[in-house]
KEKOLRO-910384 format. One line per field, with one value per atom (N, C-alpha, C): chain; atom name; x negated, y negated, z. Coordinates in nm, 3 decimals, decimal comma. Layout:
<nodes>
marvex <- c(A|...)
kevo <- c(CA|...)
u <- c(X|...)
v <- c(Y|...)
w <- c(Z|...)
</nodes>
This chain:
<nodes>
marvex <- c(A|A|A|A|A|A|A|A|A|A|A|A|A|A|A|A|A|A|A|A|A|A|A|A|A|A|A|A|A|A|A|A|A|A|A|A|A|A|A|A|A|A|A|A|A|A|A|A|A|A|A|A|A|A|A|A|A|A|A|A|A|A|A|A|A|A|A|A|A|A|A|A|A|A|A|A|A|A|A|A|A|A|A|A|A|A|A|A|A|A|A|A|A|A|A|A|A|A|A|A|A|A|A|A|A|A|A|A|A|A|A|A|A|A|A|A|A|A|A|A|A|A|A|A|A|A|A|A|A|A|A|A|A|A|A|A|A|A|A|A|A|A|A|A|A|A|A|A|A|A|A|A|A|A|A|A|A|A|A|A|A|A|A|A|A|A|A|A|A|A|A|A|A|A|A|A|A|A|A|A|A|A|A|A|A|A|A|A|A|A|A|A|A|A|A|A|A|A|A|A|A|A|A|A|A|A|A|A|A|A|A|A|A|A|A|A|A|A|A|A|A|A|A|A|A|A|A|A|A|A|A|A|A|A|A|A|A|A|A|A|A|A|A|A|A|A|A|A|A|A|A|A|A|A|A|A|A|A|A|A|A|A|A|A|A|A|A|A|A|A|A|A|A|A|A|A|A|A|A|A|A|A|A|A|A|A|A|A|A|A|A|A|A|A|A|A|A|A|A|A|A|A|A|A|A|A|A|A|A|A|A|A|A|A|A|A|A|A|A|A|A|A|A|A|A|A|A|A|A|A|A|A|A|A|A|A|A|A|A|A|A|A|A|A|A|A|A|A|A|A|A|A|A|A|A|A|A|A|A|A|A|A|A|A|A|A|A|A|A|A|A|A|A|A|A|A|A|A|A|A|A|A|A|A|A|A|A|A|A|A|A|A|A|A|A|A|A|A|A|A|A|A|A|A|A|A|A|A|A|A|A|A|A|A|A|A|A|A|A|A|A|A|A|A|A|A|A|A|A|A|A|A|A|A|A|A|A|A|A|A|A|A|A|A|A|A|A|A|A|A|A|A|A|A|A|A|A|A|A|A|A|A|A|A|A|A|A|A|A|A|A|A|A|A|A|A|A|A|A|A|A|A|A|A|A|A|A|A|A|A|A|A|A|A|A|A|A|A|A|A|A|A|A|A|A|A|A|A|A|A|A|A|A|A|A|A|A|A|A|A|A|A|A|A|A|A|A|A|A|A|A)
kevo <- c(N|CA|C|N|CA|C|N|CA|C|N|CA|C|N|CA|C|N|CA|C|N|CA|C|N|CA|C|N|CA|C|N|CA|C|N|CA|C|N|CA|C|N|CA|C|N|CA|C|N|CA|C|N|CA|C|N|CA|C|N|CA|C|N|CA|C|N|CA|C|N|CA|C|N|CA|C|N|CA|C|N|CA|C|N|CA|C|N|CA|C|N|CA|C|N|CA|C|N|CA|C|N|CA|C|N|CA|C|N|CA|C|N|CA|C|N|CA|C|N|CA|C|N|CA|C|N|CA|C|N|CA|C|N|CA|C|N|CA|C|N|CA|C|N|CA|C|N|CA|C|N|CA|C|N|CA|C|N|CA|C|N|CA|C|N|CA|C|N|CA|C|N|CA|C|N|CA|C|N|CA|C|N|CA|C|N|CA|C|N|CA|C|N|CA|C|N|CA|C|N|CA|C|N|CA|C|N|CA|C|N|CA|C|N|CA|C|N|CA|C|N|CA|C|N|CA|C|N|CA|C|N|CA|C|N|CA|C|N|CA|C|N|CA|C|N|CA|C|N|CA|C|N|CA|C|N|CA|C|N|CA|C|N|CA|C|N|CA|C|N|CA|C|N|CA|C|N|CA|C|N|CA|C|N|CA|C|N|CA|C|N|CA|C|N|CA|C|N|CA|C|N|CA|C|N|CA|C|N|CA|C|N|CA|C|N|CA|C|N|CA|C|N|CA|C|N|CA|C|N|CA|C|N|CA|C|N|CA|C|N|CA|C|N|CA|C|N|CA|C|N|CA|C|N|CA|C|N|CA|C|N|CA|C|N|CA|C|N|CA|C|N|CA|C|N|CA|C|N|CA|C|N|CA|C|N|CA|C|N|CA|C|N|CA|C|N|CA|C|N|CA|C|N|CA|C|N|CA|C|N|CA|C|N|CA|C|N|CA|C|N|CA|C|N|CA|C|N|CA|C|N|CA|C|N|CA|C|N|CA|C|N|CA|C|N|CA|C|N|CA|C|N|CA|C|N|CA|C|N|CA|C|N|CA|C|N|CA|C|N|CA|C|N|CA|C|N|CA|C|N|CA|C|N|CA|C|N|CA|C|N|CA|C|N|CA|C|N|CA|C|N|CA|C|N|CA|C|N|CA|C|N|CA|C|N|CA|C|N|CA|C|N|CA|C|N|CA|C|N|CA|C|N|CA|C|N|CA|C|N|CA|C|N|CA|C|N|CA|C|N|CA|C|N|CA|C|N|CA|C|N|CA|C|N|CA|C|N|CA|C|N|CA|C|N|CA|C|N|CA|C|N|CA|C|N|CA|C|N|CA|C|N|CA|C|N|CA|C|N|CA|C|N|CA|C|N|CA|C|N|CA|C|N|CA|C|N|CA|C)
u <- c(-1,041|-0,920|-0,842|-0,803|-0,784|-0,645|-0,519|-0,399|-0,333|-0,369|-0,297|-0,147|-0,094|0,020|0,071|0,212|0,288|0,458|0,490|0,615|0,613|0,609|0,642|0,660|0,641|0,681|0,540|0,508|0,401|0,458|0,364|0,403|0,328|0,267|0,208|0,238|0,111|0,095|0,021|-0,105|-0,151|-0,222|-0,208|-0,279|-0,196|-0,059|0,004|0,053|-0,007|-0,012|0,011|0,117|0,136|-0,009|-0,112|-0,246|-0,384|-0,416|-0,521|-0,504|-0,533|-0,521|-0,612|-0,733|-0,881|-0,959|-0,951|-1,106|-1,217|-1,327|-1,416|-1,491|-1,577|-1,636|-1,786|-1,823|-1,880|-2,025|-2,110|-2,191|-2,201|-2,237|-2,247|-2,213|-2,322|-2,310|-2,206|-2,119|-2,023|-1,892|-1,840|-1,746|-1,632|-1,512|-1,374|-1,283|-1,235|-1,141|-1,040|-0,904|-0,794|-0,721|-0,675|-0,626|-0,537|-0,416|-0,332|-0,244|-0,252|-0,147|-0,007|0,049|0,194|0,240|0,320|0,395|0,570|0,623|0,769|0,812|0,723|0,744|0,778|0,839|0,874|0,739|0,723|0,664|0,683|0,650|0,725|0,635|0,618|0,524|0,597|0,539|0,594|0,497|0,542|0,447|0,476|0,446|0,486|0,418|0,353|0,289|0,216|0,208|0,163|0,281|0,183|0,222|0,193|0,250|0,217|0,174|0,087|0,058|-0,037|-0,056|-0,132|-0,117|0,045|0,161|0,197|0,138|0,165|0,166|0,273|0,296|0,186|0,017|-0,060|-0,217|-0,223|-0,355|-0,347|-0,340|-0,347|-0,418|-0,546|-0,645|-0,783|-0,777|-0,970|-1,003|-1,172|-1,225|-1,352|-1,426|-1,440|-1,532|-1,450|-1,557|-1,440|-1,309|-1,173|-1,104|-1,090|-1,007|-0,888|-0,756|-0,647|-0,563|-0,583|-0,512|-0,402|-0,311|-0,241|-0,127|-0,084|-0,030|0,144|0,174|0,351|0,389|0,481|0,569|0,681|0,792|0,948|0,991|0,924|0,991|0,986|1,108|1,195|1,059|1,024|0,940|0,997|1,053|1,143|1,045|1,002|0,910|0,933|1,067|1,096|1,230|1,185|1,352|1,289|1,408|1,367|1,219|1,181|1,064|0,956|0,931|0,824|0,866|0,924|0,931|0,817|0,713|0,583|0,521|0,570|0,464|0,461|0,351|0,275|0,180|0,191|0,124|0,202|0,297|0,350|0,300|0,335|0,360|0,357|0,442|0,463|0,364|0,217|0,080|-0,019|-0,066|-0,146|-0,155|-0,184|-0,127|-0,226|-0,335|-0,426|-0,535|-0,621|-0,748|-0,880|-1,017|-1,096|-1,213|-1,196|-1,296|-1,388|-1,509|-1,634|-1,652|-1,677|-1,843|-1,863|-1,949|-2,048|-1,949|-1,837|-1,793|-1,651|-1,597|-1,462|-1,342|-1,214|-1,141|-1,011|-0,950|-0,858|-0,779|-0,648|-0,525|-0,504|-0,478|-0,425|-0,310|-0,209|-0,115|-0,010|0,007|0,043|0,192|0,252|0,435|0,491|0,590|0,652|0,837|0,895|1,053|1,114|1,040|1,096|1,106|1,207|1,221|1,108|1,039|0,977|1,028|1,033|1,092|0,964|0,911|0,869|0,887|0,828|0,822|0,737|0,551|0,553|0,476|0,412|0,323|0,366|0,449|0,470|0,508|0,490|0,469|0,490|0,575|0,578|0,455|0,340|0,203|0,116|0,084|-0,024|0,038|-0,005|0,087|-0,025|-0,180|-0,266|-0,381|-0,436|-0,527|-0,613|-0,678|-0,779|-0,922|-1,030|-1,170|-1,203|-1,273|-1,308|-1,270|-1,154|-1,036|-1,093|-1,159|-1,242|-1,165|-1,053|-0,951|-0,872|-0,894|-0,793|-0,657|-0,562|-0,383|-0,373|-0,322|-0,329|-0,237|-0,149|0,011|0,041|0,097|0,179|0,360|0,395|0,493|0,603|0,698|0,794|0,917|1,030|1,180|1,273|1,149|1,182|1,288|1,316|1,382|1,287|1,256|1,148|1,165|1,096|1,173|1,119|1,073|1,049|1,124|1,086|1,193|1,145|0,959|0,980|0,816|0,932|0,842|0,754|0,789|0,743|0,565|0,561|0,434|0,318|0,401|0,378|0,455|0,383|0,461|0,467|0,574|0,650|0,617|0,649|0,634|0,670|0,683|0,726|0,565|0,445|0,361|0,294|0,242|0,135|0,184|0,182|0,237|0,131|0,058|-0,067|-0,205|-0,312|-0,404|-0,488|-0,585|-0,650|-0,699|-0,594|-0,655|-0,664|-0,647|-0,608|-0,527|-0,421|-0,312|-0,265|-0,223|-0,203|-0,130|-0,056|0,047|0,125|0,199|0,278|0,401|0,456|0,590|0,690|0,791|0,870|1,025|1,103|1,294|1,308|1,254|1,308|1,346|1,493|1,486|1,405|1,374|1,271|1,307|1,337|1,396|1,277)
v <- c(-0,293|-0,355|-0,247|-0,277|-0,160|-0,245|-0,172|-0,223|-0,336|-0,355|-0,506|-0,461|-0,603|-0,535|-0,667|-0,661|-0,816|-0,796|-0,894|-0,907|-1,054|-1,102|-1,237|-1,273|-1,343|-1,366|-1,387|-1,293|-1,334|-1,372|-1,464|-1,535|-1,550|-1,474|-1,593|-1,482|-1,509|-1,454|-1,340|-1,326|-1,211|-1,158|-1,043|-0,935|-1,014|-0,987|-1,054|-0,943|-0,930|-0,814|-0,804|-0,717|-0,769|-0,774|-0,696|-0,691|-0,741|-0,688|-0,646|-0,723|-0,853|-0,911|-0,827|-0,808|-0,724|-0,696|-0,550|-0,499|-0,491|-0,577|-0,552|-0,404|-0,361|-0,289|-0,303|-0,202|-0,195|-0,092|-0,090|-0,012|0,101|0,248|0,359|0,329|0,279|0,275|0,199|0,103|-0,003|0,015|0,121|0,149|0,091|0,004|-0,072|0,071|0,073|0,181|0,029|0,098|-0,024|0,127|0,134|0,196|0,152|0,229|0,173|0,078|0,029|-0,096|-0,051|-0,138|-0,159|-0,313|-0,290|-0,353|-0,372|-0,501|-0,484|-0,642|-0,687|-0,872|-0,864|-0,960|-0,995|-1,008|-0,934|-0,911|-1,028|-1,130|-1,207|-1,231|-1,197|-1,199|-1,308|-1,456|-1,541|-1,551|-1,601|-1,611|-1,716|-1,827|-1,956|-1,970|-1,925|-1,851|-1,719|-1,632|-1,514|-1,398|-1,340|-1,282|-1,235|-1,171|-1,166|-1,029|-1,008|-0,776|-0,793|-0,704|-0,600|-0,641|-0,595|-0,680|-0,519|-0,535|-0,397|-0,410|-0,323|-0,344|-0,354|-0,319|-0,308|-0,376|-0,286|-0,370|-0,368|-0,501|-0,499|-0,464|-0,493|-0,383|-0,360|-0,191|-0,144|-0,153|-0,173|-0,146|0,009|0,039|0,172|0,172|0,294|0,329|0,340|0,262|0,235|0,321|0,323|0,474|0,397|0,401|0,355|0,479|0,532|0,595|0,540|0,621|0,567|0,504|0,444|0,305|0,337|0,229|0,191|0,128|0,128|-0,011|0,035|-0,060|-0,035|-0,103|-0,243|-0,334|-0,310|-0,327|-0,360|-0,421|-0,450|-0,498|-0,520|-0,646|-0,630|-0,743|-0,684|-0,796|-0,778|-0,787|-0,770|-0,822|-0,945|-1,060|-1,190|-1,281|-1,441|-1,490|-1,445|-1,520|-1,495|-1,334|-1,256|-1,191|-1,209|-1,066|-1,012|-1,021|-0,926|-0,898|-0,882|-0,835|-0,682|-0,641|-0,526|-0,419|-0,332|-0,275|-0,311|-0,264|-0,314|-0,148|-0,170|-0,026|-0,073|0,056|0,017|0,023|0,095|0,092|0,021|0,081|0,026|0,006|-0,151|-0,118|-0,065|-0,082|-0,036|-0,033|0,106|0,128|0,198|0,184|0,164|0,248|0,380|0,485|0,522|0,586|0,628|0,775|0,810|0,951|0,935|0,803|0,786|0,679|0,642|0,615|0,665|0,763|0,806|0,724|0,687|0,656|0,715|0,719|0,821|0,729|0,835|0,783|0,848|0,847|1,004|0,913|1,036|1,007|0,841|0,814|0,713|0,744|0,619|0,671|0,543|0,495|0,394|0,458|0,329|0,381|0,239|0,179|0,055|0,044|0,015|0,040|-0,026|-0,023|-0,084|-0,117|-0,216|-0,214|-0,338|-0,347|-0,390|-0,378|-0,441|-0,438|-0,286|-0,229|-0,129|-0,127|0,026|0,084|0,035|0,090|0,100|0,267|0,274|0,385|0,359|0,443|0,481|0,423|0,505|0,513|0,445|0,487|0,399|0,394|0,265|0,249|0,291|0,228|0,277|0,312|0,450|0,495|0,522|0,380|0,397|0,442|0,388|0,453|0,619|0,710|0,828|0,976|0,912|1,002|1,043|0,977|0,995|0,954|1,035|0,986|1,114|1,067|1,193|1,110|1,177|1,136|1,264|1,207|1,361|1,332|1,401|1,390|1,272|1,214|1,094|1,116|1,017|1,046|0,927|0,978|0,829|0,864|0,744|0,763|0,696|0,567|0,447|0,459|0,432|0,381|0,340|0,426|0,363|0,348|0,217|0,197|0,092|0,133|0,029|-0,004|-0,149|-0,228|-0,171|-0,117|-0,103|0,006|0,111|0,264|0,293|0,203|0,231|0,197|0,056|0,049|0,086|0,135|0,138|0,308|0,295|0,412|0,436|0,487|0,496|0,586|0,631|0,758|0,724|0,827|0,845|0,840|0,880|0,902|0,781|0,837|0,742|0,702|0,621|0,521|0,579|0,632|0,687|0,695|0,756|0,790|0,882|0,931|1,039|1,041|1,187|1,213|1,345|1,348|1,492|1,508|1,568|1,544|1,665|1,649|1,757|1,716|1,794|1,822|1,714|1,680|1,524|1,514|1,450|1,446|1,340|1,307|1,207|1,312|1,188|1,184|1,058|0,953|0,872|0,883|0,818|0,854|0,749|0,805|0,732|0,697|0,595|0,513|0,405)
w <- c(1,244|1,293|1,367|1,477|1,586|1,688|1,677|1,742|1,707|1,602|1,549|1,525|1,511|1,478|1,442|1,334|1,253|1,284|1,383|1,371|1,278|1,272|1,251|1,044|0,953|0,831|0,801|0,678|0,593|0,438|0,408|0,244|0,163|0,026|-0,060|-0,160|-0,281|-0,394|-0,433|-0,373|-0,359|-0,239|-0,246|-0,087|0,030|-0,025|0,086|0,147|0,315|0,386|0,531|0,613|0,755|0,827|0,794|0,897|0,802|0,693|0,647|0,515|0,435|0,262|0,192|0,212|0,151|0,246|0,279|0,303|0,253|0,234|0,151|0,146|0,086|0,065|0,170|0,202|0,344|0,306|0,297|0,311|0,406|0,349|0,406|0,572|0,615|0,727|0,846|0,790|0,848|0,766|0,696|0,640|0,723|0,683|0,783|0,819|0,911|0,964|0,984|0,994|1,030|1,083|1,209|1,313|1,384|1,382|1,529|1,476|1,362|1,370|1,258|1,303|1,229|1,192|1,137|1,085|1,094|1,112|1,101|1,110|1,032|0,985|0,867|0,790|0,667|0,602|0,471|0,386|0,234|0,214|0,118|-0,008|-0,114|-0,253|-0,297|-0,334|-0,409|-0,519|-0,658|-0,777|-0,846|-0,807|-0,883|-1,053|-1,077|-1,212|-1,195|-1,329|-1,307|-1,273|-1,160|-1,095|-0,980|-0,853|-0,721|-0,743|-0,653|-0,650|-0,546|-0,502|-0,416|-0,262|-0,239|-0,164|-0,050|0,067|0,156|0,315|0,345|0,495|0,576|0,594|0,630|0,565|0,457|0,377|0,245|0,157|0,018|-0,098|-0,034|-0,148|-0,048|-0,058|0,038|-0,085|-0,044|-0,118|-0,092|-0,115|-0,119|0,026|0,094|0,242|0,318|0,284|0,367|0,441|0,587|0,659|0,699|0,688|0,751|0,838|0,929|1,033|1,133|1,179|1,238|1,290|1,124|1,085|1,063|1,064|1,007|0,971|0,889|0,806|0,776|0,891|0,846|0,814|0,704|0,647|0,533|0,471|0,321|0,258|0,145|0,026|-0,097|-0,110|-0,257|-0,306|-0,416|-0,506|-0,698|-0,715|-0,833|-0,850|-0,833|-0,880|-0,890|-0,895|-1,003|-0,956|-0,822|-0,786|-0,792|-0,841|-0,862|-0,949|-1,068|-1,198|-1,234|-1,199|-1,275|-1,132|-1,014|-0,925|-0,928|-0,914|-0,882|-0,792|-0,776|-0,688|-0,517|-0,523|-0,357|-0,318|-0,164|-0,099|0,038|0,140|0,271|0,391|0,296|0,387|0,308|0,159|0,142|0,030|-0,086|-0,236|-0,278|-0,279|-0,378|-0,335|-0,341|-0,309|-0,394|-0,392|-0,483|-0,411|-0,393|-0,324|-0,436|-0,381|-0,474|-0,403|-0,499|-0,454|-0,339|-0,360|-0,225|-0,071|-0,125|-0,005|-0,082|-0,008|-0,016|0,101|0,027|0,073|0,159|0,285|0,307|0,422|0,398|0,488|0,560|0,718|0,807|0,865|0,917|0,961|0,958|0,897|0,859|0,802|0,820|0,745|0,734|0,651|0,596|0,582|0,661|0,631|0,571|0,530|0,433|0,292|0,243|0,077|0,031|-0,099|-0,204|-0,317|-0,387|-0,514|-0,600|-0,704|-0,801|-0,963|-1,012|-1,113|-1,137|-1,176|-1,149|-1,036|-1,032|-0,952|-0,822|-0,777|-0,625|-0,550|-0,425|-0,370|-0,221|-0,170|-0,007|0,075|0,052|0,147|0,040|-0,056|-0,158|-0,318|-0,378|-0,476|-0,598|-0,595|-0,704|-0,576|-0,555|-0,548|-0,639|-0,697|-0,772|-0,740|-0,827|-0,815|-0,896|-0,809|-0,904|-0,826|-0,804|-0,745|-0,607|-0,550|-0,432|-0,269|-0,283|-0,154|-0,106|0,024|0,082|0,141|0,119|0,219|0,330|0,421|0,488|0,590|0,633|0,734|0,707|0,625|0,612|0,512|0,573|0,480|0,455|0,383|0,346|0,323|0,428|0,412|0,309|0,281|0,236|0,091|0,017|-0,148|-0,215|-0,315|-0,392|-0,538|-0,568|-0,725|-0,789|-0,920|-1,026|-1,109|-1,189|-1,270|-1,390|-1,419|-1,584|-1,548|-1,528|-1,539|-1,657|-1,719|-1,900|-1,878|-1,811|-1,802|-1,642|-1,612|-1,472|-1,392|-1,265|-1,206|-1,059|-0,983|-0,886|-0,780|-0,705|-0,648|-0,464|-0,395|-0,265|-0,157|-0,226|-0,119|-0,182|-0,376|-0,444|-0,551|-0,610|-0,695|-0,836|-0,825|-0,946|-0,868|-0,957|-0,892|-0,895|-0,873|-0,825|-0,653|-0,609|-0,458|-0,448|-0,268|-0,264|-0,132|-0,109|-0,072|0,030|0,163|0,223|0,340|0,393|0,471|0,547|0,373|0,331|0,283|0,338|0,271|0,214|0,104|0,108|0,136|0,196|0,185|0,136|0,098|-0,050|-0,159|-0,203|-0,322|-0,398|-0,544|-0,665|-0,730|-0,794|-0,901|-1,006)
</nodes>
């Protein structure tokens, strides 16, 4: 996915995302790159039961092989009030990703200046970089407000929300709550 881009209102319950709901998982050879795009449409997580998650300005959950370069999101993300109390995993690029060994996951240059707020695990650039810590972040960074409703079970942060990566020449000016 190459120059996309979301002004307009997105809505639902889960992998609700301005460009990208799920990247699947791609074999060695056809690994998804998502390049070039942004974001600056309304972001909206509704959860009529449950709960809403893996809710991001760009893509809601890679799965392992995933490159997102490029990218932006300067929209607000509030997914922690009467209509979503248990959503999870937001972030202003990407909520949650699932890299291996054999296909590693990574972010370049990428940046988010829109608040996040959830219930937990939310983050600036990625909220759970999951898998076997098999991810690189690299020049990205975040202006946004970032903040969870219940840190207790969950967790926050300016670049990654939790995780195993590896992290380089990155920065937040959000504050964390």
């Amino acid at each position: 996915v190459s120059f996309s881009h979301n002004t307009g209102n997105v809505e639902g319950t889960q992998y609700v995302d301005g460009t990208v709901g799920t990247a699947p998982a791609h074999p060695a050879v056809a690994r998804m790159t998502v390049d070039s795009c942004y974001n600056e449409g309304e972001v909206t997580p509704v959860a009529t039961t449950g709960s809403a998650g893996y809710i991001a300005g760009i893509v809601g959950q890679g799965r392992a092989g995933l490159t997102v370069k490029n990218c932006y999101n300067t929209v607000s993300i509030i997914a922690a009030d009467a209509t979503t109390p248990k959503a999870r995993n937001v972030s202003g690029i990407v909520a949650a990703m699932s890299g291996s060994k054999a296909a590693p996951d990574s972010i370049y240059n990428c940046y988010n200046t829109g608040d996040m707020h959830c219930l937990n695990t939310v983050a600036g650039i990625v909220a759970n970089p999951s898998g076997d810590s098999c991810m690189v972040i690299d020049k990205v960074h975040n202006t946004g407000k970032i903040s969870a409703s219940n840190t207790a079970s969950g967790y926050a942060g300016g670049i990654a929300g939790t995780g195993g990566f590896w992290l380089t020449e990155s920065w937040n000016a959000g504050t964390i709550t």
